[in-house]
MITOR-182613 format. One line per field, with one value per atom (N, C-alpha, C): z, y, x; residue number from 0; residue in one letter. Coordinates in pm, 1 decimal, m for minus. Layout:
BEGIN
w [Z	...]
v [Y	...]
u [X	...]
nr [NUM	...]
rest [A	...]
//
This chain:
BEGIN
w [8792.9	8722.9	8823.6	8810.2	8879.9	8877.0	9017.4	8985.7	8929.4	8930.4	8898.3	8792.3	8769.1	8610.9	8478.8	8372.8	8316.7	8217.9	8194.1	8157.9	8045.8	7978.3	7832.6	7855.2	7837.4	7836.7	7737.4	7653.8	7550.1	7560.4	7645.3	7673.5	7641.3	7577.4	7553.1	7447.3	7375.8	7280.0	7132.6	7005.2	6957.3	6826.9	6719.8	6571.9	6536.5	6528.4	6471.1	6587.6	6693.5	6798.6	6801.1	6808.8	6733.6	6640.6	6513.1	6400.2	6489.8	6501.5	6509.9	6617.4	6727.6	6821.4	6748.0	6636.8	6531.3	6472.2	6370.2	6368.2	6397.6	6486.4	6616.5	6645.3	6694.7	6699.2	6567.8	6452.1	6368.5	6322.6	6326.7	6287.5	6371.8	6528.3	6637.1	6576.9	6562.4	6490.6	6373.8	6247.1	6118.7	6178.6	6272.9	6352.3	6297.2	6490.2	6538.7	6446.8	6347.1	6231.5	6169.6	6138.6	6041.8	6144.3	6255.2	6335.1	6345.3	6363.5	6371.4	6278.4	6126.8	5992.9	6008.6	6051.0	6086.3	6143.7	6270.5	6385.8	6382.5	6318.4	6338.9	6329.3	6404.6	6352.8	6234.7	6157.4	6024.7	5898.9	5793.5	5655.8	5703.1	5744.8	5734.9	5828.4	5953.1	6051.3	5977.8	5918.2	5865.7	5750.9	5654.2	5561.9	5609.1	5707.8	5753.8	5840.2	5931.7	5983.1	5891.7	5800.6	5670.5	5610.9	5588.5	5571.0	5626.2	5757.2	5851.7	5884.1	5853.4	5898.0	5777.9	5626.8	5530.7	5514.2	5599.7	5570.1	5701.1	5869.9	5954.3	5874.2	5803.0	5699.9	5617.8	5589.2	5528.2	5552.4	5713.1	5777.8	5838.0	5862.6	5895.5	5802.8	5699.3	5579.3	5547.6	5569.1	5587.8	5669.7	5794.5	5848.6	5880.2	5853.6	5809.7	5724.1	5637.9	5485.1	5604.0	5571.5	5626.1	5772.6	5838.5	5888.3	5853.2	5764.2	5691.9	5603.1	5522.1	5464.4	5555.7	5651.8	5705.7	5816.4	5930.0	5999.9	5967.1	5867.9	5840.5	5882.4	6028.3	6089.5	6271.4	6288.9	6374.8	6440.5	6511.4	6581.4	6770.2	6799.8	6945.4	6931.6	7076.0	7101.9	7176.6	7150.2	7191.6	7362.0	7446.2	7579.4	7542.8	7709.1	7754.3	7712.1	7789.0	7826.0	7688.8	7575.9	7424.9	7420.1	7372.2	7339.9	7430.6	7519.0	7576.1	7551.7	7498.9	7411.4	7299.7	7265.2	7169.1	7135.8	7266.5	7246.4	7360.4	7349.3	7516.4	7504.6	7616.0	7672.6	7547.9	7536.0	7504.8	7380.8	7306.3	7177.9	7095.0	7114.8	7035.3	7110.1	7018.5	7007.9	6998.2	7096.2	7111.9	7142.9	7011.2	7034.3	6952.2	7080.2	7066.7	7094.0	7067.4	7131.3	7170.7	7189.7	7166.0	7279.8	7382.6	7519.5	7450.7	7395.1	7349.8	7267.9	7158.7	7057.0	7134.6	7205.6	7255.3	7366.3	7421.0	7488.1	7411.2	7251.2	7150.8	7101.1	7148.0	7103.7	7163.3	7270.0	7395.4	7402.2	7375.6	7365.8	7275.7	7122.6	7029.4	7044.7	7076.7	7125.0	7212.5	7342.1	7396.6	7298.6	7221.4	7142.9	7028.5	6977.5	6871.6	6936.1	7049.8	7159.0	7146.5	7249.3	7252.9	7144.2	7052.3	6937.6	6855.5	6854.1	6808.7	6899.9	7040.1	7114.6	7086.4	7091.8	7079.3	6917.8	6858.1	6725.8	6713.1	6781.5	6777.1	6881.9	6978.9	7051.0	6993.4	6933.8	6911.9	6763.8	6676.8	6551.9	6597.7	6734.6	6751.7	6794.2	6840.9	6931.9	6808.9	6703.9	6610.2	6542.8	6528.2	6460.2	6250.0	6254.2	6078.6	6043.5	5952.9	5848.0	5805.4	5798.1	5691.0	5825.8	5894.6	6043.9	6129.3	6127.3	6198.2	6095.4	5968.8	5843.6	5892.0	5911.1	5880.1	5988.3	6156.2	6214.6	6253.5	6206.4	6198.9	6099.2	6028.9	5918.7	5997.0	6048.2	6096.7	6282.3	6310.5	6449.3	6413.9	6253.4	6237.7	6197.1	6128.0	6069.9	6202.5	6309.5	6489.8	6454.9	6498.1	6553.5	6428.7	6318.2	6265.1	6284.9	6286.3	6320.5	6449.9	6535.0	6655.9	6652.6	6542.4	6523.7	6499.8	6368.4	6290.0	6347.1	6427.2	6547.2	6654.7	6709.4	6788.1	6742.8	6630.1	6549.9	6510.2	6497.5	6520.9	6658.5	6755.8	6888.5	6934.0	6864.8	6891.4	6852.1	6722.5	6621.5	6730.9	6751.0	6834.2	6935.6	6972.5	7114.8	7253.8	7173.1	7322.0	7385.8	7535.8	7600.6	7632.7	7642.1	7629.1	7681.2	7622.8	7735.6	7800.6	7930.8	8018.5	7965.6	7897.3	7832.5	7704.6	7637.1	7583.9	7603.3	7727.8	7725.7	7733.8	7694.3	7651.6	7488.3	7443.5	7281.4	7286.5]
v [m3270.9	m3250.6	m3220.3	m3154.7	m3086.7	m3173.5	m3195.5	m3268.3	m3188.1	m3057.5	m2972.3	m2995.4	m3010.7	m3020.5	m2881.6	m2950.0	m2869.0	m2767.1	m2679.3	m2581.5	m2676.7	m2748.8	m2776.2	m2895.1	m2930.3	m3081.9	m3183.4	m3143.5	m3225.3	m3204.4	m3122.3	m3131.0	m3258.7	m3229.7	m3412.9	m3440.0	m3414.2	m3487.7	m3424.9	m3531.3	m3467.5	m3418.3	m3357.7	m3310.8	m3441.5	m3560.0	m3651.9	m3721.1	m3724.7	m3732.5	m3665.5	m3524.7	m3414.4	m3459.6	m3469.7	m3544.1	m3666.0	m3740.8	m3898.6	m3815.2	m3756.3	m3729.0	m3675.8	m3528.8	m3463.7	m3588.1	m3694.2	m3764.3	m3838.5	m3896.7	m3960.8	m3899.4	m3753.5	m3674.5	m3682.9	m3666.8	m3634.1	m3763.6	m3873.0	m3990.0	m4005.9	m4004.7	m3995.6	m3896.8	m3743.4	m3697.5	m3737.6	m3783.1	m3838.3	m3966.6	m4029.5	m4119.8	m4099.0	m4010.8	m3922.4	m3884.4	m3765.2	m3691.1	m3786.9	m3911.9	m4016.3	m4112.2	m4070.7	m4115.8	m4084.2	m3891.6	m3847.5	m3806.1	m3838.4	m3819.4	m3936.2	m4069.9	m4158.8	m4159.1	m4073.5	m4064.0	m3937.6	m3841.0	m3669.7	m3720.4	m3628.0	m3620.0	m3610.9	m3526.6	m3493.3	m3490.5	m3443.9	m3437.1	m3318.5	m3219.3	m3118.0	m3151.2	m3180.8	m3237.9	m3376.3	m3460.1	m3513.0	m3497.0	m3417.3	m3367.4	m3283.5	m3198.6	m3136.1	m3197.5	m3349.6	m3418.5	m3511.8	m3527.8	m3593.6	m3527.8	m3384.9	m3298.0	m3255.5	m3276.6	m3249.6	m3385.6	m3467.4	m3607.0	m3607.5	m3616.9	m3602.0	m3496.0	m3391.6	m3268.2	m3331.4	m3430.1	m3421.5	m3553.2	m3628.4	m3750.2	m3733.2	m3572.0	m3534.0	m3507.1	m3439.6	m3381.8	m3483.2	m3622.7	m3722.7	m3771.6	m3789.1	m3827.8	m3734.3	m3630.9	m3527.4	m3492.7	m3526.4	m3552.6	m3702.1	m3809.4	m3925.1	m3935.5	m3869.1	m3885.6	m3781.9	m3667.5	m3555.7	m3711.6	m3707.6	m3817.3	m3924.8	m3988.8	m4099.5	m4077.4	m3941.7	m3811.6	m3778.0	m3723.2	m3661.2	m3723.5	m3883.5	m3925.7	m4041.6	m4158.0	m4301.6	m4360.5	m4351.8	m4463.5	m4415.9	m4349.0	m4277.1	m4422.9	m4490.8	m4637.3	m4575.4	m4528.3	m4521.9	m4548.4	m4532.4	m4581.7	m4451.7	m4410.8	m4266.9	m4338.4	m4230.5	m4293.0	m4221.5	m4280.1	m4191.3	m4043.6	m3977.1	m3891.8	m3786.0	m3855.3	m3803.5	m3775.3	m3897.7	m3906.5	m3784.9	m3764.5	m3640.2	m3502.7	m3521.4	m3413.4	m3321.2	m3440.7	m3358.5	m3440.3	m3528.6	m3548.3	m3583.6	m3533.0	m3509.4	m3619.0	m3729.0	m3775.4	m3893.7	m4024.1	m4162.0	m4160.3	m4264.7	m4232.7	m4249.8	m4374.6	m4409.6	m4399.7	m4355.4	m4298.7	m4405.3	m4394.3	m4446.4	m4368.1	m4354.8	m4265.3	m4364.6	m4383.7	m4441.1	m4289.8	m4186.4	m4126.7	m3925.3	m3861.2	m3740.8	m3692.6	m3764.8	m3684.6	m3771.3	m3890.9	m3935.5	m3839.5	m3804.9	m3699.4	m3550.6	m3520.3	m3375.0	m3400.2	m3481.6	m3547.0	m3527.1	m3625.0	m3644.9	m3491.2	m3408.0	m3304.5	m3187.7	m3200.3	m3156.0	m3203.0	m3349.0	m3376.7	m3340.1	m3366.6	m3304.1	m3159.1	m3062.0	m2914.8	m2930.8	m2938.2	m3004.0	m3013.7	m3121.0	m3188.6	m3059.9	m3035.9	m2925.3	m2808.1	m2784.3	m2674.7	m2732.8	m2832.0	m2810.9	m2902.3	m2924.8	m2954.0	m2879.9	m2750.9	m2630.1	m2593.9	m2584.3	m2559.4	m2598.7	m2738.3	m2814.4	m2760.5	m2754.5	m2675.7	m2512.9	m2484.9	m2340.6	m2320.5	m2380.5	m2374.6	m2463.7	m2504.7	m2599.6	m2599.0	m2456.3	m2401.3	m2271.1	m2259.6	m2133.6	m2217.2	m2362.0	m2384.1	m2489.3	m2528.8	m2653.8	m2578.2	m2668.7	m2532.1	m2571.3	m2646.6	m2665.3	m2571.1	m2532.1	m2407.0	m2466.0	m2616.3	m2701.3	m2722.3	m2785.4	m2814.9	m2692.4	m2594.4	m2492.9	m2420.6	m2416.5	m2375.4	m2514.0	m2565.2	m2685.9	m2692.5	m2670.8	m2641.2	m2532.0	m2434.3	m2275.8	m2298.2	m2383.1	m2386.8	m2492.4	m2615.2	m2688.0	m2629.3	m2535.1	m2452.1	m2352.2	m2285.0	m2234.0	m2293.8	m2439.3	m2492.5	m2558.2	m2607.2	m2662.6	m2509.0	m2419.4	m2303.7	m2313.7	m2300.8	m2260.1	m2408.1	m2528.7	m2639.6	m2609.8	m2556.8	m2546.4	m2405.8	m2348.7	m2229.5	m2268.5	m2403.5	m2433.1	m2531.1	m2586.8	m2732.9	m2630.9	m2532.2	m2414.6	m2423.1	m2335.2	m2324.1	m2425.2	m2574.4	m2685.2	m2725.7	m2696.7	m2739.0	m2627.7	m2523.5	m2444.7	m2458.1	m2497.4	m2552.9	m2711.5	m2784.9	m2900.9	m2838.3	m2748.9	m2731.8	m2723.4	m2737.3	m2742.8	m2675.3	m2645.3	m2521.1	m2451.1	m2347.0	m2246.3	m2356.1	m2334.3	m2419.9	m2312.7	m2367.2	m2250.2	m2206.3	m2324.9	m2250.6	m2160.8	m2141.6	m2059.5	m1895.3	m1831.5	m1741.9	m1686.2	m1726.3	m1745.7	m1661.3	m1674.5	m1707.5	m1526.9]
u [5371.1	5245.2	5135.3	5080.6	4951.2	4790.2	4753.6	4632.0	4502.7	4529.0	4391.4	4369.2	4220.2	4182.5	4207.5	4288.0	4289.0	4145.3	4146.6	4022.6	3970.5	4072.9	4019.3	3994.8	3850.6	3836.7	3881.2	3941.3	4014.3	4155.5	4172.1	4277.3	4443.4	4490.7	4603.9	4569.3	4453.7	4403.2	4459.9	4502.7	4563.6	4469.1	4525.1	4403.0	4359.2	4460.6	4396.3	4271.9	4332.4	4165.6	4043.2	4099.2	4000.5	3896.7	3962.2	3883.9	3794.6	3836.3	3782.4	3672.9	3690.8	3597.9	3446.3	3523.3	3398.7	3318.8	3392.8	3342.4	3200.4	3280.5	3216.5	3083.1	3072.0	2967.9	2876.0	2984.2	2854.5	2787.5	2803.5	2780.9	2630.2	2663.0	2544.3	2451.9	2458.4	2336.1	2297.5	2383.2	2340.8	2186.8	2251.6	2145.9	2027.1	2054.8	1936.1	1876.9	1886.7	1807.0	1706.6	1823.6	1721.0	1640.1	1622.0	1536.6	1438.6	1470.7	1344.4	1307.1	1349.2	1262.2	1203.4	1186.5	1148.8	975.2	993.3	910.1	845.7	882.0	816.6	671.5	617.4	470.2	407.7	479.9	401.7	561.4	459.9	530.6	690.6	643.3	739.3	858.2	808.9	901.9	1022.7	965.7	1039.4	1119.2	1072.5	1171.1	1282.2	1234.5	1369.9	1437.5	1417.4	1536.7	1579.7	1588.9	1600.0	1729.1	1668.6	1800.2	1908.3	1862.6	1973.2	2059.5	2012.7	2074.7	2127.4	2124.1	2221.3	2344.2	2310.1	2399.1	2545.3	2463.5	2527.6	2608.9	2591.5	2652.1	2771.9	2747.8	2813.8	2964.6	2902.8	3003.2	3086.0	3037.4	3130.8	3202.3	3133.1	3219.3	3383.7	3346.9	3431.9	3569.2	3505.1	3616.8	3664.7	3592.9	3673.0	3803.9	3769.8	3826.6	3983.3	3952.3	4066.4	4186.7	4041.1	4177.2	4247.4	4173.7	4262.8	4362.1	4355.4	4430.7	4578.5	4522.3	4630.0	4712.0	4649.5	4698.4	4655.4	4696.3	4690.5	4714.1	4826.7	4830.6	4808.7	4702.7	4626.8	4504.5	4556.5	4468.4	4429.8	4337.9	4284.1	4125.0	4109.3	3960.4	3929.3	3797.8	3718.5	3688.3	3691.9	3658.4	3510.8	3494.4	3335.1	3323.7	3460.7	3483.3	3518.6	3591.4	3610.8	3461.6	3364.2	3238.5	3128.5	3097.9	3047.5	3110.4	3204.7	3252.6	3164.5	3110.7	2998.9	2895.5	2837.2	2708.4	2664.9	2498.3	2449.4	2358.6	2326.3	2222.8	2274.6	2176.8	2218.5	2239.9	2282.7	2356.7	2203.5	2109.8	2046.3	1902.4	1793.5	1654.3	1586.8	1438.9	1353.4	1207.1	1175.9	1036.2	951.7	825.0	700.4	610.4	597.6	482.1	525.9	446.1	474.9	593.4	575.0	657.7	822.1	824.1	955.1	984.3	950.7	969.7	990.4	943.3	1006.1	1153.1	1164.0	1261.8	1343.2	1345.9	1471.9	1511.9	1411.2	1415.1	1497.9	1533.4	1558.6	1698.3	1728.9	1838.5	1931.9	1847.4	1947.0	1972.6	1935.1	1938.0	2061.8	2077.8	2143.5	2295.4	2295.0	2370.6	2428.5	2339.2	2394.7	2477.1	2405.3	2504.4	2621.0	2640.3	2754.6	2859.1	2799.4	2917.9	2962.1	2867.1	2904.6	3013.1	3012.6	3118.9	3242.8	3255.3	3351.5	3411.8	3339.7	3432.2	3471.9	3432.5	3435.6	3542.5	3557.5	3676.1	3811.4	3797.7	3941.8	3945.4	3890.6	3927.1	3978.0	4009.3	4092.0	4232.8	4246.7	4360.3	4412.6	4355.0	4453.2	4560.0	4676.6	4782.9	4738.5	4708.7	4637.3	4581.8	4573.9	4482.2	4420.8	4406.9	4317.1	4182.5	4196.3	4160.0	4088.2	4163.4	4097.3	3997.9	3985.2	3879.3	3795.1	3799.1	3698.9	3602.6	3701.7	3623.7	3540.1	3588.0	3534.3	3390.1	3384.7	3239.2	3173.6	3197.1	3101.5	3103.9	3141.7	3089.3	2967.0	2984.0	2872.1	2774.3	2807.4	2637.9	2634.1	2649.3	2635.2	2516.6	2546.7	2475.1	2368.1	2398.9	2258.5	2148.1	2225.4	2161.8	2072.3	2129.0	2077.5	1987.8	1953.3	1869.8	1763.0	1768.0	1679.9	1624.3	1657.3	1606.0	1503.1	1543.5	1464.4	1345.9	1339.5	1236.9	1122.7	1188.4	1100.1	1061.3	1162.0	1099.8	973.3	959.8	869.3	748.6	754.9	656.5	602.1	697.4	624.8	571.5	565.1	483.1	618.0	731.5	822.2	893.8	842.8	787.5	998.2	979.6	1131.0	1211.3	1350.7	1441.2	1528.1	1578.7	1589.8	1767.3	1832.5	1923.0	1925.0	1795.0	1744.0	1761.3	1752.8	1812.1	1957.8	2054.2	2147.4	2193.7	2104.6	2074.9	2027.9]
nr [0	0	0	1	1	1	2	2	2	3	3	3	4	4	4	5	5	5	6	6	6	7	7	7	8	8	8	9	9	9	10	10	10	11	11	11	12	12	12	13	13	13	14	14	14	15	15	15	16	16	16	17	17	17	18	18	18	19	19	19	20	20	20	21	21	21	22	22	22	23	23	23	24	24	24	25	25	25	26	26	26	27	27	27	28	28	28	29	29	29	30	30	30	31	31	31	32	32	32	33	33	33	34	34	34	35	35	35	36	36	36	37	37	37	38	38	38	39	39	39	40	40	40	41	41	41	42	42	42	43	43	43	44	44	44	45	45	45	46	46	46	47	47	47	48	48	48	49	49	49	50	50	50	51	51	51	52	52	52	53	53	53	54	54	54	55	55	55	56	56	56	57	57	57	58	58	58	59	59	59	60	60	60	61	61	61	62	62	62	63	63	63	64	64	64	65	65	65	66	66	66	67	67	67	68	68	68	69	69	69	70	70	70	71	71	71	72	72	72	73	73	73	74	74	74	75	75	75	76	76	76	77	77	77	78	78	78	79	79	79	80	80	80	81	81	81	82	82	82	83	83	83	84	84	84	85	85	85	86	86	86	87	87	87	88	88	88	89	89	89	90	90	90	91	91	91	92	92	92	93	93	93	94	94	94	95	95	95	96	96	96	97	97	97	98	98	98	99	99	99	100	100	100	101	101	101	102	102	102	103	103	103	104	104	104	105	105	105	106	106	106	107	107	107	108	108	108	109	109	109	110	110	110	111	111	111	112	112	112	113	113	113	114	114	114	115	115	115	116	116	116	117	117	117	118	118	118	119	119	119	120	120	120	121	121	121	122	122	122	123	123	123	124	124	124	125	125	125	126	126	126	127	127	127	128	128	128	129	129	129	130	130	130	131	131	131	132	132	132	133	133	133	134	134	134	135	135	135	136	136	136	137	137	137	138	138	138	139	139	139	140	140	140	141	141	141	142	142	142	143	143	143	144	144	144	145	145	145	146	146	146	147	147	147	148	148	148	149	149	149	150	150	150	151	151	151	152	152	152	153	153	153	154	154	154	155	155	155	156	156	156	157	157	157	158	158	158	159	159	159	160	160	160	161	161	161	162	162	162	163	163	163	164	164	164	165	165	165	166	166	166]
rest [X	X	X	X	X	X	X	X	X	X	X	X	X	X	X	X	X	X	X	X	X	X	X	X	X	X	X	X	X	X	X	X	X	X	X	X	X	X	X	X	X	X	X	X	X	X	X	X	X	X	X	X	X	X	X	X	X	X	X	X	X	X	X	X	X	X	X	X	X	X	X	X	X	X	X	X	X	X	X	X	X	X	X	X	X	X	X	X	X	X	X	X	X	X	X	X	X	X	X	X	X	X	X	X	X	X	X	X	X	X	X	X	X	X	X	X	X	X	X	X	X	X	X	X	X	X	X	X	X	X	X	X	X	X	X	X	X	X	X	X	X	X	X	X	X	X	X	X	X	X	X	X	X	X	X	X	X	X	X	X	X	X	X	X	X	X	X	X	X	X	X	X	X	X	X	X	X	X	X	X	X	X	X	X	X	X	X	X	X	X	X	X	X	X	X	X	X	X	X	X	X	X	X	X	X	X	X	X	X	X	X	X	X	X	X	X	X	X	X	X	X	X	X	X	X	X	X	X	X	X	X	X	X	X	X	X	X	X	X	X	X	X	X	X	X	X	X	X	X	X	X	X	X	X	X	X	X	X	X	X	X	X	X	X	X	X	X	X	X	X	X	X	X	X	X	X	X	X	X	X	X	X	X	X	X	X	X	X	X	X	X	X	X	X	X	X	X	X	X	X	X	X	X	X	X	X	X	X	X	X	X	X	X	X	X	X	X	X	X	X	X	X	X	X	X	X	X	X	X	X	X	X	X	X	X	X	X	X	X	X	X	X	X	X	X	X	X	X	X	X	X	X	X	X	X	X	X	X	X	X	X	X	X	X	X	X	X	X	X	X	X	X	X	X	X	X	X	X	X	X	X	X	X	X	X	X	X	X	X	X	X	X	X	X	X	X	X	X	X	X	X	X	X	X	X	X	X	X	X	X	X	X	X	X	X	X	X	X	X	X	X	X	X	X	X	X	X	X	X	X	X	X	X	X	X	X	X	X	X	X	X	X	X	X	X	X	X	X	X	X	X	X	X	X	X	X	X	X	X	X	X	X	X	X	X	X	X	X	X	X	X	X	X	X	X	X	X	X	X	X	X	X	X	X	X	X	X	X	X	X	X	X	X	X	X	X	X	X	X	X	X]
//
């Protein structure tokens, strides 16, 4: 066996890890969202993390269910290393004040990147048709999430991000 790291950081990991990892992710933004419908500055800011934190609720619910469905007797523990899979910077939010709020803001961006990644790459490599559809739709709402989060970080005042040109 070869010590070089393999390309795929999930590499070993199986669909039913997969799941639990999506999960996992979406549970942390369901959070977040209802955090910062919590904390936004104003009316609008919070109705739309409101929505997004029910839609990201959704999506855990979702693939909960599919794994208890399809692998019932599926028992591991997510490492660090699962968990940065698809979420950036600390699990749980603490905004007192405007520079916390563009921070959380910054992070979830961050976060929506690359969990869009993480699905969009491993709905080309699951051998399921059920699994690879599932992740092929929540890689595109990741991206439009991460369109529509833009658009508010702009509205807050928060200045380009340099992975922004990218986009």
């Amino acid at each position: 066996m070869s010590d070089e790291p393999t390309p795929d950081a999930a590499a070993g990991r199986g669909p039913d890890k997969l799941l639990a990892i999506g999960a996992y992710g979406e549970m942390v933004a369901a959070y977040r969202y209802l955090v910062l419908s919590e904390k936004a500055p104003d009316e609008h800011f919070r109705r739309e993390f409101a929505a997004m934190a029910d839609e990201e609720q959704g999506h855990k619910q979702r693939l909960q269910e599919l794994l208890a469905r399809m692998y019932p007797e599926a028992d591991f523990v997510l490492t660090s290393d699962d968990k940065e899979l698809v979420v950036t910077g600390t699990r749980l939010l603490e905004i007192r004040n405007d520079d916390d709020f563009r921070e959380a803001m910054r992070m979830i961006l961050r976060t929506e990147r690359k969990t869009a990644a993480f699905y969009a790459h491993h709905s080309k490599l699951v051998p399921d048709a059920t699994l690879r559809d599932l992740f092929h739709e929540l890689a595109e709402e990741g991206a439009e999430h991460y369109q529509r989060l833009k658009a508010l970080a702009r509205e807050a005042g928060l200045p380009h991000m340099p992975e922004d040109a990218a986009d």
